[in-house]
C-alpha positions as CSV (number, residue, x, y, z in Angstrom):
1,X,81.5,105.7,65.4
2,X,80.8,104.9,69.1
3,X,82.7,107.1,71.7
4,X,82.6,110.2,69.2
5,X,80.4,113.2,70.1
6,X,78.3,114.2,67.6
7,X,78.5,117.5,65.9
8,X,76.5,120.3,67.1
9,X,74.0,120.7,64.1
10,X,73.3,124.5,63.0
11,X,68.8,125.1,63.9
12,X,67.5,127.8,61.4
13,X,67.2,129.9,64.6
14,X,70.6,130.4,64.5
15,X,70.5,132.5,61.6
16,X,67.2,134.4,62.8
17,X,66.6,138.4,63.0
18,X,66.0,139.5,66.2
19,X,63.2,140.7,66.0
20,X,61.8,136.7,65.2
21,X,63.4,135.5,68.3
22,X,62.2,138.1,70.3
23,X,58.6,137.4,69.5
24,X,59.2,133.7,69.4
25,X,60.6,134.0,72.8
26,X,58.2,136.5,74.0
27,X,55.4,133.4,73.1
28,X,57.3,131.3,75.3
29,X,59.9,129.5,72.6
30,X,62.9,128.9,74.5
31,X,64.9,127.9,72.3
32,X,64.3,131.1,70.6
33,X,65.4,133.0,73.8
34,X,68.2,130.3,73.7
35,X,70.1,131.9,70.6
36,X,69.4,135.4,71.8
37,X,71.3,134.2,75.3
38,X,73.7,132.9,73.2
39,X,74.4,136.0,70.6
40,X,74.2,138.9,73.4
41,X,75.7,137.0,76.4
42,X,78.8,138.0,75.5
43,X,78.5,141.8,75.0
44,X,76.1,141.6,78.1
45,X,79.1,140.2,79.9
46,X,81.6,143.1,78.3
47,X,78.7,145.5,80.1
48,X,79.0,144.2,83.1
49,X,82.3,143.9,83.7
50,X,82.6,147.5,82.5
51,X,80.2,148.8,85.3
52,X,81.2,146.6,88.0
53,X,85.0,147.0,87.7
54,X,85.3,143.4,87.6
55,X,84.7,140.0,86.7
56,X,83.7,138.6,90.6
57,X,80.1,139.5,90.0
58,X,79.7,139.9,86.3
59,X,77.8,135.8,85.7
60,X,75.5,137.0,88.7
61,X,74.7,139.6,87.0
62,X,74.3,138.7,83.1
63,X,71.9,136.1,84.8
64,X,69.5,138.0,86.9
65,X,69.6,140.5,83.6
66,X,68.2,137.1,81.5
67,X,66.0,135.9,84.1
68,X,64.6,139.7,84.2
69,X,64.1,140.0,80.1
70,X,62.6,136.1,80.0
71,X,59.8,137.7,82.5
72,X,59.6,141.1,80.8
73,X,59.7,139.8,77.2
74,X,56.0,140.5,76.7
75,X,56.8,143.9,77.3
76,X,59.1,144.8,75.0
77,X,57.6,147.5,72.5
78,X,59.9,146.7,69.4
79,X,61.1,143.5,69.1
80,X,63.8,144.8,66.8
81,X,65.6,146.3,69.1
82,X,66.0,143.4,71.7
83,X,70.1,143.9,71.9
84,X,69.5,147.4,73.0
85,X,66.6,146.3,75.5
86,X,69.1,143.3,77.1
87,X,72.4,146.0,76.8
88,X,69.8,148.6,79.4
89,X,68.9,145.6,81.9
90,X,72.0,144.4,82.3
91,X,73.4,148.5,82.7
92,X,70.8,148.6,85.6
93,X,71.1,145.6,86.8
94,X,75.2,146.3,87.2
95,X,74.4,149.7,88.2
96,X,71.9,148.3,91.5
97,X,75.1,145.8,92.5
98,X,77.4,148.4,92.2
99,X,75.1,150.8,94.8
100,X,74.4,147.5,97.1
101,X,78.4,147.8,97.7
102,X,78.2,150.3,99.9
103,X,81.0,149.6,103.1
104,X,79.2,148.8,106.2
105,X,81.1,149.5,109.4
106,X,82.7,146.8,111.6
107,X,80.9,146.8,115.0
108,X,84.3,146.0,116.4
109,X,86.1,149.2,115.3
110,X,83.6,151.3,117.8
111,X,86.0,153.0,119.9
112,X,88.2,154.0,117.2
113,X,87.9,157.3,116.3
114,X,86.2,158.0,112.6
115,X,88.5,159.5,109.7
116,X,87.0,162.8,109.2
117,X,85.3,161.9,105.8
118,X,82.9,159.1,107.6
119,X,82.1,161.6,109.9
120,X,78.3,162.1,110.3
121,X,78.1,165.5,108.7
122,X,80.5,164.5,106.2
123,X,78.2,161.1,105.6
124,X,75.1,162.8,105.4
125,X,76.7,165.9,103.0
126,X,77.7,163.0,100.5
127,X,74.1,161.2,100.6
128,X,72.0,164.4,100.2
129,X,74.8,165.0,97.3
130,X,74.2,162.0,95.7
131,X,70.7,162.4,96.1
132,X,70.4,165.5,94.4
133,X,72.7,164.3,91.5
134,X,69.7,161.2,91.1
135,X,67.0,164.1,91.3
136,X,68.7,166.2,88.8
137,X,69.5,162.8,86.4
138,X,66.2,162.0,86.7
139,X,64.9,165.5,85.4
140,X,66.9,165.0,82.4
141,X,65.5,164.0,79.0
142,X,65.6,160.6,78.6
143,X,68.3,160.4,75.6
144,X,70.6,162.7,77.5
145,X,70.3,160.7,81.0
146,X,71.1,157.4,78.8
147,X,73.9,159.2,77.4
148,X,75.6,160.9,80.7
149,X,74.7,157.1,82.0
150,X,76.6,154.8,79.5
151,X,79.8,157.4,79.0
152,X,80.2,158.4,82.9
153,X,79.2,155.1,84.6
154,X,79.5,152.4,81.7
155,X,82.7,154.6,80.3
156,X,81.3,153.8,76.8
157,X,83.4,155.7,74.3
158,X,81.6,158.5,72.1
159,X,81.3,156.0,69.1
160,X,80.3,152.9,71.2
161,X,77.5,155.1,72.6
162,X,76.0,156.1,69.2
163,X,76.3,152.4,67.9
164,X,74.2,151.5,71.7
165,X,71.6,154.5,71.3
166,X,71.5,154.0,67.0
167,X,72.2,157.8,67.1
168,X,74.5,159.6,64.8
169,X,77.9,160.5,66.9
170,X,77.2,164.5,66.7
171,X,73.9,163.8,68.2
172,X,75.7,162.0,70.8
173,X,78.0,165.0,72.0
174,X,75.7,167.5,71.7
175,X,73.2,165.3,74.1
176,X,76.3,165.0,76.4
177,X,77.1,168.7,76.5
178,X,73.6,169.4,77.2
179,X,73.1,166.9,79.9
180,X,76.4,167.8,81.3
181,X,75.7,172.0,81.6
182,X,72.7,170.9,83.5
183,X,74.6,168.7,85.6
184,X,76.9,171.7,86.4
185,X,74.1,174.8,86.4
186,X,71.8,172.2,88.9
187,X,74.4,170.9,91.0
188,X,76.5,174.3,91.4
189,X,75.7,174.6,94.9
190,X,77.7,171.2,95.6
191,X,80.6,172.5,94.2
């Protein structure tokens, strides 16, 4: 019947593991890469928002984190675990916007005086903080940084973090307490 749109017929891809479309896509299939846009955009955009706070910035990033797995495809290790692999670019990729906030000053403000906390000393005690907090986070085992990262930054919940990692939830909170009494022992001169 003219004038009527035509019903969006189901491809076989739909229905596809991921660890299929990840190869397909990794060969160059778009379409492929297509269905895994479609199935993890979503959660990717859930992410996102989650870091960022809010929604202003969260298609930005959800497509720079697409553009970047499209590119990198060829180097992901297991396949199978593509939604894991998208849910850590798009983490990063939220946590790099988040950093690139930073408040730059208004040249026409000069001659006011500075509140005490953007005072130099005061500027250059928080940076050499939140440097050492990096060092020490970067000294952690891997599991335990990814941990700390998803429930402290992304505020993941104990059981959405053991469903992200595929780790069983005791696993998770001991990983958490460990990462977290390093955190403290390492960083007890900032206290």
């Amino acid at each position: 019947m003219p004038g009527t749109v035509p019903e969006q017929v189901a491809s076989p891809l739909d229905t596809a593991a991921d660890q299929m479309l990840a190869e397909r896509a990794a060969d160059g299939d778009l379409r492929a890469f297509e269905v895994l846009v479609r199935r993890y955009g979503p959660l990717m955009r859930v992410q996102a928002t989650r870091v960022l706070g809010s929604n202003d910035e969260t298609d930005d990033v959800v497509q720079e984190s697409f553009i970047t797995a499209w590119q990198q495809l060829g180097t992901l290790d297991d396949p199978s675990a593509v939604k894991s692999w998208l849910m850590r670019i798009v983490s990063r990729k939220s946590i790099d916007r988040v950093r690139a906030r930073r408040e730059h000053a208004n040249i026409d403000d000069t001659d006011a005086p500075a509140p005490e906390s953007r005072a130099p000393h005061a500027l250059a005690e928080t940076l050499s903080q939140t440097e050492a907090l990096s060092r020490v986070l970067a000294g952690l085992p891997e599991d335990q940084r990814r941990c700390w990262t998803l429930r402290e930054i992304a505020e993941y919940s104990y059981g959405d973090i053991a469903a992200e990692l595929d780790l069983p939830l005791s696993t998770v909170r001991g990983l958490l307490a460990r990462a977290r009494k390093t955190l403290l022992r390492e960083m007890e001169e900032w206290r």
